[in-house]
N, C-alpha and C positions, 0 to 999 in steps of 0.2 A: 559253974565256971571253975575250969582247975587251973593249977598254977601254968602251965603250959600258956593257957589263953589269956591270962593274965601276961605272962614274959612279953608276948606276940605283942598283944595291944599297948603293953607301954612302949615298946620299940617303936610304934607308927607314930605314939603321943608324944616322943620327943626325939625323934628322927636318929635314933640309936642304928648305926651299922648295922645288918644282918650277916651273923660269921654263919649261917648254913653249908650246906653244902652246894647247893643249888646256886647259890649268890658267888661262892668261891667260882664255881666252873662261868657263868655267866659273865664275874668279872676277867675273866682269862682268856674267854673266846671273843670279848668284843670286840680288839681290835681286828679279825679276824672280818669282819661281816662285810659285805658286799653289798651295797643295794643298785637292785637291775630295777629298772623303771619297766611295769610289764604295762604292755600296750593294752588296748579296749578290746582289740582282737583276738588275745588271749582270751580272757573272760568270756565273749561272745561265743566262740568255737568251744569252749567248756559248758558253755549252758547249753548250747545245741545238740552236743553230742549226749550229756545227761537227757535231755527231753527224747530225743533218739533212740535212744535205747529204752527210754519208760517206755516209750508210742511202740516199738518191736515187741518189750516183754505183754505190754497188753492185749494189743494185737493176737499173738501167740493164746494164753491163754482164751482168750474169747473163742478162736478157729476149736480151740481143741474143747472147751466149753460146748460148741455147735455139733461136735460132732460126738459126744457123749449122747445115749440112748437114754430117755429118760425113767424109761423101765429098769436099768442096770444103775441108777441112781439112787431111785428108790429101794427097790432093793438090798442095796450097799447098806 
């Protein structure tokens, strides 16, 4: 444990301001935030098109899999 981890964990032990950098810019941009309420739909259409494209690149690979000679495999 070096002094660094030490600084850190006494700041969380008695609830000491963080002057980083990170915390400066955080606190400057939050009035700034926006929160959009995303529908279920969003989500759904994201995980579709993710499984979509797994199910394409597999597909893909297995065709071209099938038509590999397994003589030119072995070989290899």
């Amino acid at each position: 444990m070096n002094l660094r981890d030490f600084r850190i964990g006494w700041r969380l032990l008695v609830n000491e301001p963080d002057y980083s950098l990170a915390a400066a810019i955080e606190r400057y941009l939050a009035g700034n935030v926006e929160h959009v309420a995303i529908g279920y739909r969003a989500l759904l259409f994201a995980l579709f098109m993710a499984f979509t494209i797994a199910l394409i690149a597999v597909a893909r690979h297995a065709w071209i899999a099938m038509h590999i000679h397994p003589i030119h495999v072995l070989i290899s």
